[in-house]
N, C-alpha and C positions, 0 to 999 in steps of 0.2 A: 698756845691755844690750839684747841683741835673740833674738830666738826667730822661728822661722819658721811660719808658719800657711797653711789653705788648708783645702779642700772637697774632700772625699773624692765621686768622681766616679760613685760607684755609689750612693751612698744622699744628697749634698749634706750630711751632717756633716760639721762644723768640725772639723779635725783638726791636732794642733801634731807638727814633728816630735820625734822622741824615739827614743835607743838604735837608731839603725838604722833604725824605720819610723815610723809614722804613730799618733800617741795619741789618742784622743778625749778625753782629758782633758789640761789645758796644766799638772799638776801637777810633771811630770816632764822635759818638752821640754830639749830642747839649749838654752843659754847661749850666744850668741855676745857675749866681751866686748873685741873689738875688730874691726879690718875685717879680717885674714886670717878670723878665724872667720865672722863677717858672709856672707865672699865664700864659704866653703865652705859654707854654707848657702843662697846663694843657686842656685849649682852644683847642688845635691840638689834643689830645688825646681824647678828649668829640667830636667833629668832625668825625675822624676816628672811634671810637665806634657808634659812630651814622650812620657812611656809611657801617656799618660791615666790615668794615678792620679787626682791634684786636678786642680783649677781653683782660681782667683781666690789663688793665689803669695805672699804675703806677708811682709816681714819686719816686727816689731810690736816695739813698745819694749815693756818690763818691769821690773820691780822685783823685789826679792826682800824681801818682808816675812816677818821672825818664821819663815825658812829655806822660806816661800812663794811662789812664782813668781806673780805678779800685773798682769795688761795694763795697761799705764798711760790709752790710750783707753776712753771709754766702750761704744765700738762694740765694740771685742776683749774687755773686761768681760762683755758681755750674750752674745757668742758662746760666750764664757768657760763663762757659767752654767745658760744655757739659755734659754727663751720669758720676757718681763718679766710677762708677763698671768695666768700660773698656777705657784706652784713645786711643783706635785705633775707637772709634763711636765718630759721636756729632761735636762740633764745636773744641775739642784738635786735634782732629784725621785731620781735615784740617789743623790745624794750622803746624804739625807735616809734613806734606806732602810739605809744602810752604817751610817751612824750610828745607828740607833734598833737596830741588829744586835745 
């Protein structure tokens, strides 16, 4: 399974696609689970780079744990979650606030 990722060009958040545009969170991103889908997500992301949306295009392997969408590399993990040095920045420090909601 693959998902597509990249860098929102106006602010450098890591953003996955999803539903049409661009998620800051990889909660919800499109599934690509084979190579038709694979390719039609590579197409949206060669688009998007070409309109200067993102930078740095990527498709990332995933898992789906317990109905959760989860980067199988460590690298797509930490983009995943935010800064490793502080979890009150980044994308834990929202998630941390949703929850104490």
């Amino acid at each position: 399974m693959k998902i597509l990722t990249a860098n929102r060009l106006t602010d450098g958040i890591a953003v996955w696609y999803a539903d049409g545009g661009w998620a800051e969170t990889v909660d919800h991103a499109d599934i690509a689970h084979d190579k038709l889908a694979e390719d039609r997500l590579e197409v949206i992301g060669a688009k998007a780079y070409a309109a200067n949306e993102v930078v740095d295009v990527n498709l990332i392997d995933v898992d789906v744990v317990n109905g959760v969408v989860e980067p199988v590399r460590l690298r797509e993990k930490i983009r995943a979650a935010g800064p490793t040095i502080r979890n009150d920045l980044g994308k834990q420090a929202a998630r941390q606030r949703t929850w104490a909601a």
